[in-house]
MARLUMFI-336156 format. One record per residue: x, y, z of N, C-alpha, C, O, CB in turn; residue in three letters. Coordinates in steps of 0.2 Angstrom, whole numbers, plus 5000, padded with zeros to 4 digits. Glycine has a CB too. Layout:
N
XYZXYZXYZXYZXYZAla
...
//
This chain:
263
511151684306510951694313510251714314509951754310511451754315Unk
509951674318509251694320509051744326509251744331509051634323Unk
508751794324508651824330508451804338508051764338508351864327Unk
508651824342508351794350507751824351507651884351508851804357Unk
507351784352506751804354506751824362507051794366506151734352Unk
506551884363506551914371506251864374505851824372506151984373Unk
506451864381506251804386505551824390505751874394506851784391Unk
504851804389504351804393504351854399504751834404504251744396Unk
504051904399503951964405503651944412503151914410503452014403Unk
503651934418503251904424502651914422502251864421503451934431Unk
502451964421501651994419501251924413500651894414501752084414Unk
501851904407501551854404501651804406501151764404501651844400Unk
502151784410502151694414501451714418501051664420502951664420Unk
501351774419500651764424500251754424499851724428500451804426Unk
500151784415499451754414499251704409498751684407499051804410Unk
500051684409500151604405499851534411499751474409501251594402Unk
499951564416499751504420499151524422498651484423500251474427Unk
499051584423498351564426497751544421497151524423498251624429Unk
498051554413497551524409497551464411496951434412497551534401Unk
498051414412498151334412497851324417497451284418498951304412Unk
497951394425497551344428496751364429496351354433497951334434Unk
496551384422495751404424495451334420494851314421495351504421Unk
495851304413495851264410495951194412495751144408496351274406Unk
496251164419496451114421495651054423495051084424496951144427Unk
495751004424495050964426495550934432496150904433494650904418Unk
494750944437495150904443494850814442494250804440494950934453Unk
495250774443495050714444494850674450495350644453495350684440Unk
494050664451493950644457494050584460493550544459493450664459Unk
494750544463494750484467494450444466493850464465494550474472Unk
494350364465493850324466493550304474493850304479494150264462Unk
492950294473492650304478492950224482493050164479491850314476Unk
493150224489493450164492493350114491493750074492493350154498Unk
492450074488492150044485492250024479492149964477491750074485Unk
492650074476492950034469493750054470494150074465492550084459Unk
493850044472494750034475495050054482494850104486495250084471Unk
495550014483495750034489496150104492496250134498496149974490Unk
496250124484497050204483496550244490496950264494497050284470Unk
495950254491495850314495496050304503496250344507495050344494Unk
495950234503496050224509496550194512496550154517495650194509Unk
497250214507497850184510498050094507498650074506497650194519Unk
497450064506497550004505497749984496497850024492496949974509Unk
497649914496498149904489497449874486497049844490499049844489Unk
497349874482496549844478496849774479497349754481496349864468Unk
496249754477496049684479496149664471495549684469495349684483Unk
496649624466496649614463496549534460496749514455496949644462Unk
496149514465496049414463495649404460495649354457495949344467Unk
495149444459494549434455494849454447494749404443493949504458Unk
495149504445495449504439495949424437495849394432495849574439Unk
496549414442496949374441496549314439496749284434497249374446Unk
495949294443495749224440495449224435495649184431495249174444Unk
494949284433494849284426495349274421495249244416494549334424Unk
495949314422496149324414496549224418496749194413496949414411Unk
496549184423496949134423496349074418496449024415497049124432Unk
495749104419495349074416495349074408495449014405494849084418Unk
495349124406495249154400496149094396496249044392495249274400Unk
496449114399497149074399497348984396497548944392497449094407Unk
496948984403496548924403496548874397496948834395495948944404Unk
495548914394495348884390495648894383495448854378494848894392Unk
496048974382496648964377497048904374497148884369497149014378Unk
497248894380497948854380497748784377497948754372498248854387Unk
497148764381496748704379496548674371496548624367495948724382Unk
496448754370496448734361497148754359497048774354495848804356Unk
497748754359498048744356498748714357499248734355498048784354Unk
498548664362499048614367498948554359499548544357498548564377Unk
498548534357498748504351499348514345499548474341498148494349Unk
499348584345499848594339500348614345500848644342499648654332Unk
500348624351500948644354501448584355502048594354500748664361Unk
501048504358501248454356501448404353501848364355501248454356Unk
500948424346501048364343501548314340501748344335500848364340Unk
501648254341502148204336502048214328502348164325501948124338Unk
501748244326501448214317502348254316502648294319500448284310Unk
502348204309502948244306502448264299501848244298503748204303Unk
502748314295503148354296502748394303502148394302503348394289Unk
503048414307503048454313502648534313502748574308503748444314Unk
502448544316502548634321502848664321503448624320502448644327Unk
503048724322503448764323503248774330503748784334503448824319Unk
502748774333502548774340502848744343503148764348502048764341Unk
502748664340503148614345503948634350504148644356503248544339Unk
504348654342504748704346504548744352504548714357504948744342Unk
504448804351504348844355503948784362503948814367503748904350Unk
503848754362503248724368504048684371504148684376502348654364Unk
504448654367505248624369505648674371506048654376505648604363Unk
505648734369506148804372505848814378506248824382505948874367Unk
505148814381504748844387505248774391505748784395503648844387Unk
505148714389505348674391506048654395506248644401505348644388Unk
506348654389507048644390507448694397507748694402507448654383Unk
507348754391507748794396507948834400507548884399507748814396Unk
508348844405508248884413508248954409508648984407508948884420Unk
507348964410507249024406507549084412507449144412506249034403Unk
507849054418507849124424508649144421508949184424507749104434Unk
508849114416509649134414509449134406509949114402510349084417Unk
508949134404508949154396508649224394508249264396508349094392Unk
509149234387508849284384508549264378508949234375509249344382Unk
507949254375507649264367507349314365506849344367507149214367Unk
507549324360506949374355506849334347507349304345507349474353Unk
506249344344506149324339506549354332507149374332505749334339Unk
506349344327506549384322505749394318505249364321507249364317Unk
505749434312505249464308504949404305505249354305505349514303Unk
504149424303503949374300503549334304503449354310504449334299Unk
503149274301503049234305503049184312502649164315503249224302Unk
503849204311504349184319504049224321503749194326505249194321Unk
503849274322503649304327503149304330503249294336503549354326Unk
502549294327501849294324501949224330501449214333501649284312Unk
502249194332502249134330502449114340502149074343502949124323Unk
502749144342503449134348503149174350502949144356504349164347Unk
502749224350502549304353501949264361501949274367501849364344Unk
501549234358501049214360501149164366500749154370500749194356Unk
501749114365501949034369502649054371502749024377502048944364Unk
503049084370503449084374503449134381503349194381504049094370Unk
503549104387503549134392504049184398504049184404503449084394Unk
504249204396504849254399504649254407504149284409504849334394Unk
505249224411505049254421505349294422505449314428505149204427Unk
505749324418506149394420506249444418506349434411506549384422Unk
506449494420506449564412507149534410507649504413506449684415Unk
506949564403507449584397507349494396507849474392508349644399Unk
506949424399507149374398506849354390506749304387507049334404Unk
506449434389506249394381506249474377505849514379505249334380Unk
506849494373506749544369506449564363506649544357507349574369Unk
505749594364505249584356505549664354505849704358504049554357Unk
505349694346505549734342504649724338504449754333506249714337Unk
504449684342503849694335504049704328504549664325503249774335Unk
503849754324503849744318504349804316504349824311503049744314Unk
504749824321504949874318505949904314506349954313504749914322Unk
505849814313506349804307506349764304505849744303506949804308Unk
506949734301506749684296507049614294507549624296506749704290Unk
506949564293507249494293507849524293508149574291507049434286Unk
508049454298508749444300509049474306509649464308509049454295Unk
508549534308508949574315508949544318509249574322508749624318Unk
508849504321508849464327509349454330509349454336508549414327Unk
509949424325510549384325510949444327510949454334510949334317Unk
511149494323511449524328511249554335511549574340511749564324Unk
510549554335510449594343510649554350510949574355509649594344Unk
510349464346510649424350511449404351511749364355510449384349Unk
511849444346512349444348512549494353513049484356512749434343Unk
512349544354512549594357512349594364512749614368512349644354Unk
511749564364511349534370512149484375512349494380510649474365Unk
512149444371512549394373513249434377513449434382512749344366Unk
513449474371513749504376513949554382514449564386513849524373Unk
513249594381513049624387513049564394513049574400512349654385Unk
512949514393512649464397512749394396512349344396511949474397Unk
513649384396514049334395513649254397513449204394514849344399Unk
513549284404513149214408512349214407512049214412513349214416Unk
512149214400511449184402511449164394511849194390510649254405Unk
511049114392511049084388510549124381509949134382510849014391Unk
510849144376510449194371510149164366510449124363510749234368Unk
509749174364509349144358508749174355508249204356509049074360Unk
509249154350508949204341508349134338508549084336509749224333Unk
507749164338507249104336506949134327506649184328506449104342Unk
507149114322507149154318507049094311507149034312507849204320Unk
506849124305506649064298507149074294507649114294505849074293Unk
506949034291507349034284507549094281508149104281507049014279Unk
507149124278507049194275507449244277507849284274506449214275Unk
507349234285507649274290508649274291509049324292507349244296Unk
508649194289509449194288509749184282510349164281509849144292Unk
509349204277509649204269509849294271510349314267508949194261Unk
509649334275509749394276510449414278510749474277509249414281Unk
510749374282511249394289511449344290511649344296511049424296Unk
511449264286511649214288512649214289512849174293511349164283Unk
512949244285513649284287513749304292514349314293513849334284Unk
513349324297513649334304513849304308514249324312513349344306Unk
513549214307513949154309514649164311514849144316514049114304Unk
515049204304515449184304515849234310516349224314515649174298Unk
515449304309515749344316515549314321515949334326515549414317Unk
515049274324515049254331515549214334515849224339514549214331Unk
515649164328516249104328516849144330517049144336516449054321Unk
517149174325517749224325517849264333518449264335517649274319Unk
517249294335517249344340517249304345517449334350516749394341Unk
517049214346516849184352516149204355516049214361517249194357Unk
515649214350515049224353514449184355513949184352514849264349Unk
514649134361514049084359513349104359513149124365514049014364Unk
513049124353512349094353512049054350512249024345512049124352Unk
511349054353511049004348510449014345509949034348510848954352Unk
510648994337510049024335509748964333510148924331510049074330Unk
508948964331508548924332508248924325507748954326508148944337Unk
508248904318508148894314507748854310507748804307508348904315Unk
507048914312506448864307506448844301506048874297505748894306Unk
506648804298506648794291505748744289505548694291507348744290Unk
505548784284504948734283505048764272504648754268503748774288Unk
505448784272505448814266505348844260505348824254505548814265Unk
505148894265504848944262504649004266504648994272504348924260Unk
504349064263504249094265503549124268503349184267504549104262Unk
503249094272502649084277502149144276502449204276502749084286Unk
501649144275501049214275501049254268500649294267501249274281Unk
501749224262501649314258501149274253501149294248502649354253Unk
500849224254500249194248499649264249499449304245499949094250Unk
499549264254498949324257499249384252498949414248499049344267Unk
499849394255499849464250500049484242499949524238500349514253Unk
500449404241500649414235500449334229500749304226501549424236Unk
499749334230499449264229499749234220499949174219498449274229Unk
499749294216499849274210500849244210501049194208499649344204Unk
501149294214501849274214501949214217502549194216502249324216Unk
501649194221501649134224501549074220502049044220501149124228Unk
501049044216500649024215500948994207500948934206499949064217Unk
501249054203501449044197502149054197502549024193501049094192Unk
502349094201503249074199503649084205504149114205503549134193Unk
503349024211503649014216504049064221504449054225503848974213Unk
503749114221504249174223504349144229504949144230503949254222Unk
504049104235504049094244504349044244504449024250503449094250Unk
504549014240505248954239505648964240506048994237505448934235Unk
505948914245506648914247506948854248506548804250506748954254Unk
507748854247507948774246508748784250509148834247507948754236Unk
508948754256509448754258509748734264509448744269509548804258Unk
510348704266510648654272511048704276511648714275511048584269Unk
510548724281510748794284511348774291511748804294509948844287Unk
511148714291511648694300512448654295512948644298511048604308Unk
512348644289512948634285513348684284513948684285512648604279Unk
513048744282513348804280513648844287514148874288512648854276Unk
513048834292513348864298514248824300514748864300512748834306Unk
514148754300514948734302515348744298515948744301515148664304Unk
515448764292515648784289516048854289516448874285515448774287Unk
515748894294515848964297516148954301516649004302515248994299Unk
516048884307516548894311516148884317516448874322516948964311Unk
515248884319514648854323514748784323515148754319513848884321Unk
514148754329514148704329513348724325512948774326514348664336Unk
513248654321512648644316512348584316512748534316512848654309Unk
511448564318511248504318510648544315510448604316511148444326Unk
510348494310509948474307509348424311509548374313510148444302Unk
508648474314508248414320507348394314506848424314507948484331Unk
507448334312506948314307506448274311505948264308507348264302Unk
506548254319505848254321505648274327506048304331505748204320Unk
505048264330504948314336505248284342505348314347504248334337Unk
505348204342505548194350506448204349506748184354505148114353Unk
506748234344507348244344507448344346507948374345507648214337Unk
506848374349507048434347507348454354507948474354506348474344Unk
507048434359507048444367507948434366508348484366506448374373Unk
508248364366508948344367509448384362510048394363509048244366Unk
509148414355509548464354509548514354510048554353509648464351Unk
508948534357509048614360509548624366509848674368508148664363Unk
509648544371509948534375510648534375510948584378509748494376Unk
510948494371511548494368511848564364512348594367511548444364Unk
511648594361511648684358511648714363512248724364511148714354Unk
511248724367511348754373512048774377512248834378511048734376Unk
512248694380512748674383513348724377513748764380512648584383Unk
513448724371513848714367514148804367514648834367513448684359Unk
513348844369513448904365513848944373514249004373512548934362Unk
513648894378513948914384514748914383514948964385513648884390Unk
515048864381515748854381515848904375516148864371516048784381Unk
515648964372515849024370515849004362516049044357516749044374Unk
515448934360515448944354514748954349514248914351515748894352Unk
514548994343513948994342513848924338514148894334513849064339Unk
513148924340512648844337512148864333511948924333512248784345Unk
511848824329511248834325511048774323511248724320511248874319Unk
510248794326510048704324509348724319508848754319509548644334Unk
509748684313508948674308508548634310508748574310509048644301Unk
507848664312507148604312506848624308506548674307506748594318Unk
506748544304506248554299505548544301505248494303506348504295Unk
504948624299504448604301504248594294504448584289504148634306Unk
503548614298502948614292502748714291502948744295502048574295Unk
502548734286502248814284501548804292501048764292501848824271Unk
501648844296501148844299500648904298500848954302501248814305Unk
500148914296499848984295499349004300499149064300499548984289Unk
499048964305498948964310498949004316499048974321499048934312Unk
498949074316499149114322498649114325498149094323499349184322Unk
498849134334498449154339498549224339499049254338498549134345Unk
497849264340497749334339497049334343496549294342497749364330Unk
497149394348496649404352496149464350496349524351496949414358Unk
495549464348495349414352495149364345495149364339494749434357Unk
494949314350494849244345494549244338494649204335494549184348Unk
494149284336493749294332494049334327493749334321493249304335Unk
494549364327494949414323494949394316495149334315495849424326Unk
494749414311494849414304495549354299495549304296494949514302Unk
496049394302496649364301496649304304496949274300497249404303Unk
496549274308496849214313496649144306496749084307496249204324Unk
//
């Protein structure tokens, strides 16, 4: 048992605020000149808008080439540039998963409405995605969910499949396959290099129907759009889909600002 500490005397709340308020800093208004708050009105924010529309702009310009390119083996972007596409993003949910995918999606995909893209950053680990998006899905029978997520990511939790199927959970997860495991040459260069450790080998939309999803394999880019189309459709009639696209390892991030060490 802890003793109870007696409760503050009026005399000490007295002089407990009046220290705070001899301590306090007033902050003076901006002058009308540099905002509208003093004067009732709402700032004037098109001067900021066109810049960052600019800045946006000349981003995008540079990296519309890997957004759409035809080469095979393919982008992962390209995806992501098919997803903005396809989808009635005003009834979609996406979040990524760890990794890469992230690194990856974070930057091009466009969300127009809250909760229409749920990110975690970094603060769990391959493979969460699937179940969040299942739960997602649940919460929100009628909007189309999708888990964007790698390889690596569903050697983690790829058994969940089989609870989506079982439960009637249509989602759709989106699966990068380039195989392997993207970025760990940077940290782990010798394990890379000598005994293959970011190597990965496997027919992940095979294994999905087998669980009880619908499963396609998408090997080039102008097939990606008509199957993120069809999956879609699929996951709505209450069943979960997963489409393997085969890309390329792309190491390529965008990271602001442009000049950033890592990019």
């Amino acid at each position: 048992m802890f003793a109870e500490k007696p409760a503050p005397t009026p005399k000490i709340r007295s002089e407990f605020f009046r220290k705070v308020s001899a301590c306090s800093v007033v902050v003076a208004p901006a002058a009308p000149s540099e905002s509208g708050w003093s004067s009732g009105k709402a700032r004037d924010g098109s001067r900021t808008a066109a810049e960052v529309a600019a800045m946006k702009k000349s981003w995008l310009e540079q990296w519309l080439p890997r957004l759409t390119s035809d080469e095979t083996p393919f982008s992962p972007y390209r995806v992501i540039w098919e997803m903005n596409r396809v989808f009635d993003r005003r009834n979609t949910m996406v979040t990524h998963d760890a990794g890469n995918p992230r690194d990856q999606i974070v930057p091009f995909y466009e969300a127009v409405t809250p909760r229409g893209y749920i990110g975690w950053g970094k603060s769990t680990h391959l493979g969460w995605g699937y179940g969040l998006m299942m739960g997602a899905k649940l919460a929100a029978p009628d909007k189309l969910s999708v888990n964007f997520m790698g390889d690596a990511a569903f050697g983690m939790t790829g058994m969940e499949v089989e609870t989506a199927a079982r439960e009637k959970i249509g989602l759709l997860t989106v699966l990068i396959n380039n195989q392997g495991m993207g970025g760990y040459d940077r940290g782990y260069p010798t394990a890379v290099t000598e005994f293959n450790f970011s190597n990965l080998t496997g027919q992940y939309a095979k294994m999905a129907e087998t669980l009880g999803a619908y499963g396609e394999r998408v090997e080039r880019p102008s097939d990606v759009g008509p199957a993120l189309e069809r999956a879609a459709r699929i996951t709505m009639e209450g069943r979960p889909a997963l489409l393997e696209i085969m890309t390329r390892q792309e190491p390529v991030l965008s990271r602001f600002p442009s000049k950033n060490p890592r990019n």
